[in-house]
C-alpha positions as CSV (number, residue, x, y, z in Angstrom):
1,X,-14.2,0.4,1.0
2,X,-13.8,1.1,-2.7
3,X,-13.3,4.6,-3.2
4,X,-9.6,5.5,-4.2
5,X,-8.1,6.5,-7.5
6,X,-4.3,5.9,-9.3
7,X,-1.6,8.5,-7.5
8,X,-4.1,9.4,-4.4
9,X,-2.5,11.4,-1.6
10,X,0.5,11.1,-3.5
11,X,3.3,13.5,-1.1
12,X,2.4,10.4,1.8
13,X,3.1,7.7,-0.9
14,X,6.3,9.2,-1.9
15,X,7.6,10.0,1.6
16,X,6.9,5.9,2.6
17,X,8.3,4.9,-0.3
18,X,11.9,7.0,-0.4
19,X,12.2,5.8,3.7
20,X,11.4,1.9,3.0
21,X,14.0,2.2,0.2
22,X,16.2,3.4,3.0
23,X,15.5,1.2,5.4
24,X,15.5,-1.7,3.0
25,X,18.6,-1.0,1.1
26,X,20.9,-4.0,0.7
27,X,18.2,-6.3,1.8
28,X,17.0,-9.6,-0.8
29,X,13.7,-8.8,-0.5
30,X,11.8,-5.7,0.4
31,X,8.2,-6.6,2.0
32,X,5.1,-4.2,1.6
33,X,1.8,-4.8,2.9
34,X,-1.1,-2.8,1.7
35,X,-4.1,-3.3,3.8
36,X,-7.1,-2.2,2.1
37,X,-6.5,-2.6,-1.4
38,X,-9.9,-1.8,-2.9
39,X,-9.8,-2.3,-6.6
40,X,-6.1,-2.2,-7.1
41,X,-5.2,1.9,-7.4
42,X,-3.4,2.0,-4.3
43,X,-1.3,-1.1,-4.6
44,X,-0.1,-0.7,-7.9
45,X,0.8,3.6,-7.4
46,X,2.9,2.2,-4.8
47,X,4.2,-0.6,-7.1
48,X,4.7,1.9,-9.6
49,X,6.5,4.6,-7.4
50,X,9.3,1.6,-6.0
51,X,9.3,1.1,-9.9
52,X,10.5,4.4,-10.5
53,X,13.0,4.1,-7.7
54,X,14.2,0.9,-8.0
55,X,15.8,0.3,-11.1
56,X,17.3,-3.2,-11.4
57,X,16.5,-4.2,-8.2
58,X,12.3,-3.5,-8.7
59,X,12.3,-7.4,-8.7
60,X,13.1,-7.5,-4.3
61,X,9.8,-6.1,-4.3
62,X,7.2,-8.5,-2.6
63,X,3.9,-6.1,-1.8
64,X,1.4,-8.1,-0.2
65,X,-2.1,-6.5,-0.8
66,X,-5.3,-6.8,0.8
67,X,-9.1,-6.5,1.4
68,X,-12.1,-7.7,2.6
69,X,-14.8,-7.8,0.6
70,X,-17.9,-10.3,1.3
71,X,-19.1,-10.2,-2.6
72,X,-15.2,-12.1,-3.2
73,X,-15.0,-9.7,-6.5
74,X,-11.9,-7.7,-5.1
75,X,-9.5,-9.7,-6.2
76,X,-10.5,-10.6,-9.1
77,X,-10.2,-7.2,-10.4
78,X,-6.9,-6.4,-8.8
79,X,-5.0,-9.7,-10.5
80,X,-6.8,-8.7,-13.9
81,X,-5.2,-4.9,-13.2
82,X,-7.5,-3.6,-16.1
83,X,-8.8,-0.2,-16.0
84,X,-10.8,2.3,-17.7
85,X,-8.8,5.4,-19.5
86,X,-11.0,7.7,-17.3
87,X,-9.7,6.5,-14.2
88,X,-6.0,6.8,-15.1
89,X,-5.8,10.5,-15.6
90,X,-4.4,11.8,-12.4
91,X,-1.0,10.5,-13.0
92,X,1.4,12.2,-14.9
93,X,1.8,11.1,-18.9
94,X,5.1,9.9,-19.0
95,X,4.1,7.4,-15.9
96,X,0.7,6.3,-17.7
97,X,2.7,5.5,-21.0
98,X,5.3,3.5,-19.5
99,X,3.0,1.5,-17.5
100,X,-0.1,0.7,-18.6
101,X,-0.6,-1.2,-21.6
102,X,-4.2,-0.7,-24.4
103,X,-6.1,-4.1,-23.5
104,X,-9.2,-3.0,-25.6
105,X,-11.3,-0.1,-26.2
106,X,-10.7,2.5,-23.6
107,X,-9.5,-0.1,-21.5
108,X,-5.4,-0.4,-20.0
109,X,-3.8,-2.9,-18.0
110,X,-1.1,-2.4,-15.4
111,X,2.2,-3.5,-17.0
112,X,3.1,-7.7,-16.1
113,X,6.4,-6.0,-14.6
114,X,4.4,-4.2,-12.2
115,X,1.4,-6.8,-11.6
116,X,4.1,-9.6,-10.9
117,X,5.2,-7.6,-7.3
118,X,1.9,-7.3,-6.3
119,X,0.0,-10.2,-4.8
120,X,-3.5,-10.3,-3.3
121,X,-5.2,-11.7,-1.1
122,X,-8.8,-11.7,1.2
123,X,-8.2,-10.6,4.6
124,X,-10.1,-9.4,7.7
125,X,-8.2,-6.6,9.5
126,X,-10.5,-7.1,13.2
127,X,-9.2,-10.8,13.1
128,X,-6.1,-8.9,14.6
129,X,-4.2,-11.8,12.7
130,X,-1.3,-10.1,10.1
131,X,-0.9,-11.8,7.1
132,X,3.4,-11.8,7.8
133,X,6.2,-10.9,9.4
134,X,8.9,-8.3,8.9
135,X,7.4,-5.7,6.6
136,X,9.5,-2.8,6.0
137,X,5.9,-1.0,5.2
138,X,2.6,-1.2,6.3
139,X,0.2,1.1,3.9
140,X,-3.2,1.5,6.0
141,X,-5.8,4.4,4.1
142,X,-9.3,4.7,3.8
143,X,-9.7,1.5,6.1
144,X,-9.2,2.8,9.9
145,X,-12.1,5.1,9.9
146,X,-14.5,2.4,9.7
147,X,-13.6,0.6,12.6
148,X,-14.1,1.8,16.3
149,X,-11.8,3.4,18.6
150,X,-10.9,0.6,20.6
151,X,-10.4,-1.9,17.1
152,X,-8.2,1.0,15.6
153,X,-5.9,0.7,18.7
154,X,-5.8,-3.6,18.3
155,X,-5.1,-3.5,14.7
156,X,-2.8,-0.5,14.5
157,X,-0.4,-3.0,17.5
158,X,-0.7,-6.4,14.8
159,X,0.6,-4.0,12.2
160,X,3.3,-2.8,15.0
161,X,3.9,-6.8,15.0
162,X,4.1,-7.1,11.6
163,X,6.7,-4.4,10.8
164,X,10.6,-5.5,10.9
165,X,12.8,-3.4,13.4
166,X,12.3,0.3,12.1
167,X,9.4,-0.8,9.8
168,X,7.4,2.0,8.3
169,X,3.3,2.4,8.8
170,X,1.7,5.4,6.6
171,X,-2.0,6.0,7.3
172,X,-4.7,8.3,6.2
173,X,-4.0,11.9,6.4
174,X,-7.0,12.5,9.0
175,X,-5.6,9.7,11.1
176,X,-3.1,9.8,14.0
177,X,-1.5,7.2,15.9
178,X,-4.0,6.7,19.1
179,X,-2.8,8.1,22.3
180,X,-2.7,4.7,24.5
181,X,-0.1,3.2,21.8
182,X,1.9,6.4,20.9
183,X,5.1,5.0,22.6
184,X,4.9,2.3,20.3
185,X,5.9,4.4,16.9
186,X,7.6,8.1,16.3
187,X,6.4,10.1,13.7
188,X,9.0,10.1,10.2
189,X,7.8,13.7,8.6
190,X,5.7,16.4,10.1
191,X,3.6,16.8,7.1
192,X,2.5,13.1,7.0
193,X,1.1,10.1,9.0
194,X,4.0,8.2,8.4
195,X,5.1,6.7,11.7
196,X,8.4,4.1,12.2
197,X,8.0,1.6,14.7
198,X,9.8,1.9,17.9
């Protein structure tokens, strides 16, 4: 699925990103997987918002990102991180000037300091296989909806497995933690879909 835009759902973002640096604080390496990158918004917003946070230590950042996408284009236009002036508007100024850089004619690329966190790859979600181990956040939007009942419940329990002790899952606002697994996460915030696992 390739809608999304830079900054989307931005309150969810924040709140995942303020509890993983919680969670994750003293650690060598903070872990971040975002399934269902698209063409790159959502995985570099939440590169940018740990930037923001993080300071000196922006360089523990490891955030996995990926997709599945059966013309193999996704991830060529997430490495290249180049987008059009247009679609970088919903962020505030100060954020767009500090990290995007002019490539060309209307045409900006994530900063390298960002875009060397962020690494993708091609991934299908229903082969209920993660892509790693002890993440202390699993990002999951605009992906779930597509599947069926029963696959949301399998792949919701392999990101369970893929989260360290406490890890952190946010997922689409419109999506709740299925019934049959409840007991395996508790809800962080009661304005969110931000769940930590049990």
């Amino acid at each position: 699925m390739a809608f999304t835009f830079f900054f989307r759902d931005l309150p969810v973002l924040e709140h995942a990103v303020n509890a993983t640096i919680k969670l994750a604080m003293g650690r060598m390496r903070i872990k971040v997987w975002d399934a269902g990158s698209a063409l790159g918004q959502e995985p570099y917003t939440l590169a940018i918002l740990f930037a923001e946070r993080l300071g000196a230590t922006f360089n523990n950042l490891y955030l996995d990102t990926t997709d599945y996408d059966s013309e193999n284009n996704f991830g060529d236009i997430v490495k290249m991180a180049t987008y059009k002036y247009d679609e970088l508007q919903r962020m505030p100024a100060e954020i767009f000037e500090k990290y995007f850089v002019l490539q060309d004619t209307d045409l900006y690329r994530v900063c390298d300091k960002v875009r060397s966190r962020v690494f993708f790859q091609y991934h299908d979600l229903l082969s209920l296989k993660a892509i790693g181990s002890e993440y202390a956040l699993v990002v999951c939007k605009n992906v779930l909806l597509h599947f069926q009942y029963n696959e949301r419940i399998e792949v919701i329990k392999m990101y369970h497995q893929a989260l360290c002790p406490g890890g952190l899952l946010a997922l689409e606002n419109t999506q709740k933690i299925p019934v049959e697994i409840s007991h395996l996460f508790e809800q962080v915030v009661p304005d969110a879909q931000l769940y930590r696992k049990v």
